[in-house]
matplotlib code that plots the C-alpha trace (Angstrom):
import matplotlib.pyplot as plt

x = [7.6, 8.8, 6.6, 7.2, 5.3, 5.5, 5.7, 4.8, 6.1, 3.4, 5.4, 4.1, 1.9, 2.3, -1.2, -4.6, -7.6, -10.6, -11.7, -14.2, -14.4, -10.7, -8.4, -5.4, -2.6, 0.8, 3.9, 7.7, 10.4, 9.6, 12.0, 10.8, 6.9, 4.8, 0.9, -1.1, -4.7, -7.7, -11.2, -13.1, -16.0, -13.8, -12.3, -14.8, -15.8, -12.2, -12.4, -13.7, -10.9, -8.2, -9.3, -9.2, -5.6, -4.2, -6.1, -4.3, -0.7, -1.0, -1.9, 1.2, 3.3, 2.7, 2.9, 6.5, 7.3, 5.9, 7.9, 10.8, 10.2, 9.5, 13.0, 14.8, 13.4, 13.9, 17.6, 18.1]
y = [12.7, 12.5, 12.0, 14.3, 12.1, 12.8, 9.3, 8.8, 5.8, 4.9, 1.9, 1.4, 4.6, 5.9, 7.3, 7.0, 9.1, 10.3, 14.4, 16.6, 13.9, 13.2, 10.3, 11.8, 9.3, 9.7, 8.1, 7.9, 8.2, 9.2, 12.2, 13.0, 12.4, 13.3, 13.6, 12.0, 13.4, 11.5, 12.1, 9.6, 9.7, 9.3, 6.3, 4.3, 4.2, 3.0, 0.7, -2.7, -2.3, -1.4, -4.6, -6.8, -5.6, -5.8, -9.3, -10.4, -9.1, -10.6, -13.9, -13.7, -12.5, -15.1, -18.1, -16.7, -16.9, -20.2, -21.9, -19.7, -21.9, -24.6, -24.4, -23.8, -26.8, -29.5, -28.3, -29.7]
z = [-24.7, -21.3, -17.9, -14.8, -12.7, -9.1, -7.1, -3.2, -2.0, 1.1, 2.8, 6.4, 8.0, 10.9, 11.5, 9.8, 10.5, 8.9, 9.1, 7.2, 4.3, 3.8, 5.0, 6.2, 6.2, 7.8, 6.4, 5.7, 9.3, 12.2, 11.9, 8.3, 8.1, 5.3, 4.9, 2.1, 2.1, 0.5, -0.4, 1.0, -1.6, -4.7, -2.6, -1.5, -5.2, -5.7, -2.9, -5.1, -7.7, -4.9, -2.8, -5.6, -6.9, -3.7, -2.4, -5.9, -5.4, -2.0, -3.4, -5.5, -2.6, -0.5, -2.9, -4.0, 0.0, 0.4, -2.5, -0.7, 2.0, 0.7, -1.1, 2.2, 3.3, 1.0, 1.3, 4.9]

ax = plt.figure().add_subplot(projection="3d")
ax.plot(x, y, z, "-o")
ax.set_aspect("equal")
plt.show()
């Protein structure tokens, strides 16, 4: 069975802002900006699992930079 699944790759925003219960968040170039709208109800029920998933990855992220560094280093 195959998946059309839609994917929106939100790198850095350009804009964030909250109105009439949704937070509107602008993304992608400058020349070529999109607009990702979410309820803001149904995500601050979200918000525990979203923190912890993302305080985790970052954890990860920056130990794989450190021993990056840490590399670089002992080669001098």
């Amino acid at each position: 069975m195959r998946n059309n699944c839609n994917t929106t790759y939100v790198g850095e925003t350009l804009s964030l802002h909250c109105q009439d219960g949704e937070l509107r968040i602008w993304h992608g170039d400058i020349d070529d900006q999109k607009l990702l709208v979410m309820d803001v109800e149904h995500l601050f029920k979200d918000l525990p699992h979203i923190i912890q998933m993302v305080v985790e990855e970052q954890n990860k992220m920056q130990e794989m930079y450190l021993n990056e560094i840490n590399k670089s280093i002992n080669k001098l």
